[in-house]
PDB file of N, CA, C and O in Angstrom:
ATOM      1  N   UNK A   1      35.541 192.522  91.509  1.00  0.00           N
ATOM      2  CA  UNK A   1      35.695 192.190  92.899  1.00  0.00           C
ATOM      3  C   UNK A   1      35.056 190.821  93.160  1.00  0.00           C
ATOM      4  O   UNK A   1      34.057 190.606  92.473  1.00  0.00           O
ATOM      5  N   UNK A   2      35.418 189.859  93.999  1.00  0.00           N
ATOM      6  CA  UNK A   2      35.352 188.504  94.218  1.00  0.00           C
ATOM      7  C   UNK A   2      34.790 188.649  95.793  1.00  0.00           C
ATOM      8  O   UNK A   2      35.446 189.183  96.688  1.00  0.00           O
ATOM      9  N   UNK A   3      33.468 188.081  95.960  1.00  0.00           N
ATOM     10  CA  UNK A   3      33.523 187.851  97.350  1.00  0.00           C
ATOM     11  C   UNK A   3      33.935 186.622  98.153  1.00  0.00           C
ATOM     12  O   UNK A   3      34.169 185.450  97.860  1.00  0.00           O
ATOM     13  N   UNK A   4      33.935 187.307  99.233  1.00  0.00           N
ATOM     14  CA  UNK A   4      35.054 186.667 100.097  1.00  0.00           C
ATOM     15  C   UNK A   4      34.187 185.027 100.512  1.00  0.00           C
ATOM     16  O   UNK A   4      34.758 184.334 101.353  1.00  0.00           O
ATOM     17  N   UNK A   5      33.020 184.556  99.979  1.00  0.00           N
ATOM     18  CA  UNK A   5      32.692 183.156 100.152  1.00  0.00           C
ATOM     19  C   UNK A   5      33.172 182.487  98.758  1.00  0.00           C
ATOM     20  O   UNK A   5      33.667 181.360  98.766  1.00  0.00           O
ATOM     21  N   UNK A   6      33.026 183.138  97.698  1.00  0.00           N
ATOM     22  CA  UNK A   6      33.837 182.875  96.443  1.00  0.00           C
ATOM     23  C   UNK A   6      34.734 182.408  96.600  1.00  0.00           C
ATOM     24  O   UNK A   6      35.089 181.234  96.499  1.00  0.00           O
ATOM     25  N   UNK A   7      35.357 183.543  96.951  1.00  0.00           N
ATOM     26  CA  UNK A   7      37.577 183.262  96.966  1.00  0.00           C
ATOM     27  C   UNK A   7      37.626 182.249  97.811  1.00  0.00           C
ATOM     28  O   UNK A   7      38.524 181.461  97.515  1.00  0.00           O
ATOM     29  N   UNK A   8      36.777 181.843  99.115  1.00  0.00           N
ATOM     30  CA  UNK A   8      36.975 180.544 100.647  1.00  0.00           C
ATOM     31  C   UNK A   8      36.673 179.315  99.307  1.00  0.00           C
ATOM     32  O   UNK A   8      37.617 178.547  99.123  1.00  0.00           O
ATOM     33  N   UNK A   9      35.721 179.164  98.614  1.00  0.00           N
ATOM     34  CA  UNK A   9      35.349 178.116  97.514  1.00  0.00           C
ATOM     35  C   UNK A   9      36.280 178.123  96.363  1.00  0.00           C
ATOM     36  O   UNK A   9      36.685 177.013  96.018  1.00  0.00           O
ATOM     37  N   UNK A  10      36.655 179.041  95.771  1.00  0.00           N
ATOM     38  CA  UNK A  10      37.621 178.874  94.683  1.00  0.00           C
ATOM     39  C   UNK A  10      39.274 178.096  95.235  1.00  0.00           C
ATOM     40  O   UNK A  10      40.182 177.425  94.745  1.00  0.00           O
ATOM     41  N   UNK A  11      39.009 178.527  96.147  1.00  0.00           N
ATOM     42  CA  UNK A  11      40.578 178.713  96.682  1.00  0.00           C
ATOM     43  C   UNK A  11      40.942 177.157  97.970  1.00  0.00           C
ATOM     44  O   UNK A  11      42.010 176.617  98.257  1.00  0.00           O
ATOM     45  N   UNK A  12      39.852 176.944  98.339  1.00  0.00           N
ATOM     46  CA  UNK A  12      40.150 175.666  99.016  1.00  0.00           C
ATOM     47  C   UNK A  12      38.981 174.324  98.561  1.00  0.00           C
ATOM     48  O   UNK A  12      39.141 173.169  98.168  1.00  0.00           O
ATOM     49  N   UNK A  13      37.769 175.188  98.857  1.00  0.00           N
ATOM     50  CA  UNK A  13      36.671 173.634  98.742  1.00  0.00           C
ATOM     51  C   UNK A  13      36.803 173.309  97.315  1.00  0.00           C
ATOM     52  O   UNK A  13      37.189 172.149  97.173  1.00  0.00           O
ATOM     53  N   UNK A  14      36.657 173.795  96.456  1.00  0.00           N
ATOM     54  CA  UNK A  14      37.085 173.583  95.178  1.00  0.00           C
ATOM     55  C   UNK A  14      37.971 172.647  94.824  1.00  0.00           C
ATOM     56  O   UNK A  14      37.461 171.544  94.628  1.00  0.00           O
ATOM     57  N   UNK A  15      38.621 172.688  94.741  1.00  0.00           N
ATOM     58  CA  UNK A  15      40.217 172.010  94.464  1.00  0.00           C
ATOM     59  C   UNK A  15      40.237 170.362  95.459  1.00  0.00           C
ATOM     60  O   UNK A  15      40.610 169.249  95.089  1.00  0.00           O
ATOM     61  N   UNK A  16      39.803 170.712  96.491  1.00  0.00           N
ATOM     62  CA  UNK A  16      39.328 169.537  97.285  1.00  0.00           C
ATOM     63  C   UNK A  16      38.382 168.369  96.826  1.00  0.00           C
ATOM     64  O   UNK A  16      38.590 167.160  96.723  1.00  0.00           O
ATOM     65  N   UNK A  17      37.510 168.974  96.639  1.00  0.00           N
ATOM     66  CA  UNK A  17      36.077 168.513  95.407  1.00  0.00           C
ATOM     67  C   UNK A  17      36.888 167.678  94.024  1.00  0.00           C
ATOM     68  O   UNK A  17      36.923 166.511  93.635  1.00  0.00           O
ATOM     69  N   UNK A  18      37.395 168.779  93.631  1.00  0.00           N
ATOM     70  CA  UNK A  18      38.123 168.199  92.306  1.00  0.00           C
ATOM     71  C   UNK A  18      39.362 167.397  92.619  1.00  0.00           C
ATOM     72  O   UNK A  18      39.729 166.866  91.570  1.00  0.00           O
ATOM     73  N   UNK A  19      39.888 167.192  93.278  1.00  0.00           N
ATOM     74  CA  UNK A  19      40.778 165.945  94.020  1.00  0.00           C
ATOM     75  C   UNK A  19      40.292 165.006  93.923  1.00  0.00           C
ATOM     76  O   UNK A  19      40.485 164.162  93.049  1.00  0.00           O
ATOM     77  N   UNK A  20      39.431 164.962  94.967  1.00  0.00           N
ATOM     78  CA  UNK A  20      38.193 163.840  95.759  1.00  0.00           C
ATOM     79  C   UNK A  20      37.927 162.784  93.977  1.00  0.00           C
ATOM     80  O   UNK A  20      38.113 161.584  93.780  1.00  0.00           O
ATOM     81  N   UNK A  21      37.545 163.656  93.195  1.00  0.00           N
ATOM     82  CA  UNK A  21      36.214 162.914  92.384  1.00  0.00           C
ATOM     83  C   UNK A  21      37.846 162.350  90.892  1.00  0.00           C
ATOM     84  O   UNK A  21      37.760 161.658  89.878  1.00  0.00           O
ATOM     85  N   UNK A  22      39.260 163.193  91.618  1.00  0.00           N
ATOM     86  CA  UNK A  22      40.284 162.444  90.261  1.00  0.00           C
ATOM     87  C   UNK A  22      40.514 163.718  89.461  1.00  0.00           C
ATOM     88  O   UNK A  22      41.665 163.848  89.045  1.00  0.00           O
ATOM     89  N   UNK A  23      39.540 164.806  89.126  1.00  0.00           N
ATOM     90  CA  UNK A  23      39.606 166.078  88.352  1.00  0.00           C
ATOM     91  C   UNK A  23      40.974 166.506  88.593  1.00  0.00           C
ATOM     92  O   UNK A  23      41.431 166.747  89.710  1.00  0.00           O
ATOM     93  N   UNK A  24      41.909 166.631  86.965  1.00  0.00           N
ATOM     94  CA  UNK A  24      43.649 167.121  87.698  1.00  0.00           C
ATOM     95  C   UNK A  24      43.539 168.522  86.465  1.00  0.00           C
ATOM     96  O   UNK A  24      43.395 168.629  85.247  1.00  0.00           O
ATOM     97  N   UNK A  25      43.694 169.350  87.547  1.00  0.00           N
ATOM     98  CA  UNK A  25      43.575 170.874  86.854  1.00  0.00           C
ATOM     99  C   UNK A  25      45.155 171.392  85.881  1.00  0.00           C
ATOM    100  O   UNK A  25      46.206 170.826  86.180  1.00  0.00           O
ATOM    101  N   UNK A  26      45.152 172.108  85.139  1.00  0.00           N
ATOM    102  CA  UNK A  26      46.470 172.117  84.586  1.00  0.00           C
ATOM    103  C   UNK A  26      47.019 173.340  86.293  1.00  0.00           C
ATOM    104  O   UNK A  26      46.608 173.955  87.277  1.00  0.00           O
ATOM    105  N   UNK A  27      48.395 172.873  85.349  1.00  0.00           N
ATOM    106  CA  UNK A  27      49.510 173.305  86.152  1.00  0.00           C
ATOM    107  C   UNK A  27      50.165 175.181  85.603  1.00  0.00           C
ATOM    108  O   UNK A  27      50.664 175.458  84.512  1.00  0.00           O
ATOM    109  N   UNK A  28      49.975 175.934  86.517  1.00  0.00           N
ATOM    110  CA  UNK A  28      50.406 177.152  85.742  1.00  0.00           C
ATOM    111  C   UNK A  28      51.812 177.193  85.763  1.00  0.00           C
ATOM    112  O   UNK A  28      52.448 176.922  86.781  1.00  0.00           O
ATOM    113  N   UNK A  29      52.457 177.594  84.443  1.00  0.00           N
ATOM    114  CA  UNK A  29      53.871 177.301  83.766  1.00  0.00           C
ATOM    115  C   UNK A  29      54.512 178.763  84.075  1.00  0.00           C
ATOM    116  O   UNK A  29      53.990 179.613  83.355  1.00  0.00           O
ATOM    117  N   UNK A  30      55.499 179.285  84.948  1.00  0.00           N
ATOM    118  CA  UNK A  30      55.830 180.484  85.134  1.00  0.00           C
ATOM    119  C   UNK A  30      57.686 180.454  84.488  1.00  0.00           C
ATOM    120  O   UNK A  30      58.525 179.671  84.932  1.00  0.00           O
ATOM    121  N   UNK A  31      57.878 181.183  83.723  1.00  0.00           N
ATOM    122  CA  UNK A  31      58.812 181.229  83.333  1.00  0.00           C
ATOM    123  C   UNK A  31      59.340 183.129  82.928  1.00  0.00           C
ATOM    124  O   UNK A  31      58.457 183.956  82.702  1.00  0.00           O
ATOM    125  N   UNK A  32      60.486 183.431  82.910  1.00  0.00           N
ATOM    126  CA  UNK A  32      60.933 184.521  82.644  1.00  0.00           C
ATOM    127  C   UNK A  32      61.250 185.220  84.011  1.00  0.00           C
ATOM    128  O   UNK A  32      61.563 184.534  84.983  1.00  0.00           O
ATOM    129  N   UNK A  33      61.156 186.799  84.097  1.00  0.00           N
ATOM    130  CA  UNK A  33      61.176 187.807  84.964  1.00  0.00           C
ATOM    131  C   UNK A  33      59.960 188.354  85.457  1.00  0.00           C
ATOM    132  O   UNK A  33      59.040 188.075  84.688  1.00  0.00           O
ATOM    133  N   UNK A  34      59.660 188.904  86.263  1.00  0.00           N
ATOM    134  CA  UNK A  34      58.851 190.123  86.541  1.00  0.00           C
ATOM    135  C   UNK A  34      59.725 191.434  86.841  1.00  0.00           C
ATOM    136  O   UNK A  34      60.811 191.466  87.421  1.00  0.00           O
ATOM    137  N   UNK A  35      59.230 192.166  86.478  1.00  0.00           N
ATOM    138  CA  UNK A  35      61.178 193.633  86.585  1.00  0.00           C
ATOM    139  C   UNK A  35      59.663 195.088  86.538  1.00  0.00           C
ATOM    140  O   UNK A  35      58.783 195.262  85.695  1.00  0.00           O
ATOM    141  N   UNK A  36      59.954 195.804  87.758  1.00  0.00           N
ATOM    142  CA  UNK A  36      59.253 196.999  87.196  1.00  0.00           C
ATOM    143  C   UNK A  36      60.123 197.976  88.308  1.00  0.00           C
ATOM    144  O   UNK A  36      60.249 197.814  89.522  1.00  0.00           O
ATOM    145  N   UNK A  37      60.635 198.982  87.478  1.00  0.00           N
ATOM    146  CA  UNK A  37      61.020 200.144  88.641  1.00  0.00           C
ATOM    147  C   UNK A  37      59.966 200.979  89.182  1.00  0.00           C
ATOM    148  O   UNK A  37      60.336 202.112  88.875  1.00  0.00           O
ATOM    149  N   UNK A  38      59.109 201.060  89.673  1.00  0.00           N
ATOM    150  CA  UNK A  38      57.962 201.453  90.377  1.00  0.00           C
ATOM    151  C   UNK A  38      57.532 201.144  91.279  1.00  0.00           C
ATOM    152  O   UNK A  38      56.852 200.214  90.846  1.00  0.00           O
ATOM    153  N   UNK A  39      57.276 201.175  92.716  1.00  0.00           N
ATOM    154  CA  UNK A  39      57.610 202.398  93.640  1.00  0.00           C
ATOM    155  C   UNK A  39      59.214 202.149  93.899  1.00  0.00           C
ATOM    156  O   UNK A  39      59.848 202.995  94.529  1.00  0.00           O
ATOM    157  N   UNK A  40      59.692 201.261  93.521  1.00  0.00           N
ATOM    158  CA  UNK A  40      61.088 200.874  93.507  1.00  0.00           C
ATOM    159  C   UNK A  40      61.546 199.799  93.125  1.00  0.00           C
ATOM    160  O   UNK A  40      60.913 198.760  93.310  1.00  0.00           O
ATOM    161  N   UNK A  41      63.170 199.821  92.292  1.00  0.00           N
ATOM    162  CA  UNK A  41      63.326 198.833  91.164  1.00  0.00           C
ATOM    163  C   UNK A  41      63.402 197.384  91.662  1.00  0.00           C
ATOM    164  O   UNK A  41      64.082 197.237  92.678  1.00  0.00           O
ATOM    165  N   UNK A  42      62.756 196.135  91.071  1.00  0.00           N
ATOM    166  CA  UNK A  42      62.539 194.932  91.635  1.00  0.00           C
ATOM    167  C   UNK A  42      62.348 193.944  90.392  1.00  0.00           C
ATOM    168  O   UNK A  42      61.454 193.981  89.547  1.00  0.00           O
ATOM    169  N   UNK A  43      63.257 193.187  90.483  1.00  0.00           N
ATOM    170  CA  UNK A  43      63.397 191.820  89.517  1.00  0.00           C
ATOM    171  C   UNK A  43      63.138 190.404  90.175  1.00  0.00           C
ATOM    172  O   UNK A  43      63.949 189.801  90.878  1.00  0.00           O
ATOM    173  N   UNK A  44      61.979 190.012  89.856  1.00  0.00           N
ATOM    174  CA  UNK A  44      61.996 188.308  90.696  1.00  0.00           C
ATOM    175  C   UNK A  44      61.631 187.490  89.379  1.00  0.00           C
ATOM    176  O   UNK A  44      60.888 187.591  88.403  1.00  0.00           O
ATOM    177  N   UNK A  45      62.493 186.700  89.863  1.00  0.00           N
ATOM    178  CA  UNK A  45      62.489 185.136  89.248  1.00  0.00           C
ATOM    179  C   UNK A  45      61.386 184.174  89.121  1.00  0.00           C
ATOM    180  O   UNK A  45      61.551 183.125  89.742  1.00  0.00           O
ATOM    181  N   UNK A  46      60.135 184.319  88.352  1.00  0.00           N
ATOM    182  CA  UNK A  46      59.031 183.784  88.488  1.00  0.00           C
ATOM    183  C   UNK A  46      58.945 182.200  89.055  1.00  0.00           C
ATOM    184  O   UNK A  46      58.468 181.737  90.092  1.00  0.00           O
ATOM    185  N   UNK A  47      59.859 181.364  87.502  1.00  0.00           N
ATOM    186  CA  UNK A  47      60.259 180.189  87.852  1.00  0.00           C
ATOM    187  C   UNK A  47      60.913 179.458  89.227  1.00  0.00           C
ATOM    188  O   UNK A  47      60.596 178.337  89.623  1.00  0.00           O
ATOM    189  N   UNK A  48      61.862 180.317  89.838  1.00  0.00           N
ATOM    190  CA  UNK A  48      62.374 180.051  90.969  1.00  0.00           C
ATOM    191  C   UNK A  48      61.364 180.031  92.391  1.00  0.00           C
ATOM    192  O   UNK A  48      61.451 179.321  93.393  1.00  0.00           O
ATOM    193  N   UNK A  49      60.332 181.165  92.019  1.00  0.00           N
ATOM    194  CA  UNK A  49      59.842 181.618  93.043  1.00  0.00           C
ATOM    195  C   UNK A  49      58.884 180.750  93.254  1.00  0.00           C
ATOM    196  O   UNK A  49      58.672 180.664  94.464  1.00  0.00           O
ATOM    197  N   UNK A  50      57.985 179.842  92.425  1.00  0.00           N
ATOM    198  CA  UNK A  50      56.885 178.662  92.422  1.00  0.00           C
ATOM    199  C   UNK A  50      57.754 177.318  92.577  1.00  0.00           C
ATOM    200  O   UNK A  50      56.987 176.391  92.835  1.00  0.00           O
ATOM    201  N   UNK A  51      58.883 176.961  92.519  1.00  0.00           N
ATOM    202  CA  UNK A  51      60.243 175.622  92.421  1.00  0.00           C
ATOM    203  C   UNK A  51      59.725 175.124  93.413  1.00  0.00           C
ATOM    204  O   UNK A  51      59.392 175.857  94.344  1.00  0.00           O
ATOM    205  N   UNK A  52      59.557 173.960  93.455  1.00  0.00           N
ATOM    206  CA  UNK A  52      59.015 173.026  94.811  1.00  0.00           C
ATOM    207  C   UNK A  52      60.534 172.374  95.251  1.00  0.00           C
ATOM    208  O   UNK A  52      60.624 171.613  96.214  1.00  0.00           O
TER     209      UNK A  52
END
């Protein structure tokens, strides 16, 4: 479990910080499906779904 001043710092001041000072974080590479029939059947398009 992550607390919730964590996740406010991981998730915005962070990344800001590391902007600011030039720091370029890698890029997460999503490719393939996600597919699970559970609680009901659902296929998404990883790649499509992050596409700028």
């Amino acid at each position: 479990m992550v607390s919730p001043g964590s996740r406010v710092a991981d998730r915005f001041t962070k990344p800001g910080l590391y902007a600011e000072k030039g720091v370029h974080l890698p890029v997460a590479v999503h490719e393939g499906s996600l597919r699970t029939e559970l609680p009901f059947p659902v296929e998404i398009d990883l790649k499509r779904l992050v596409k700028r």
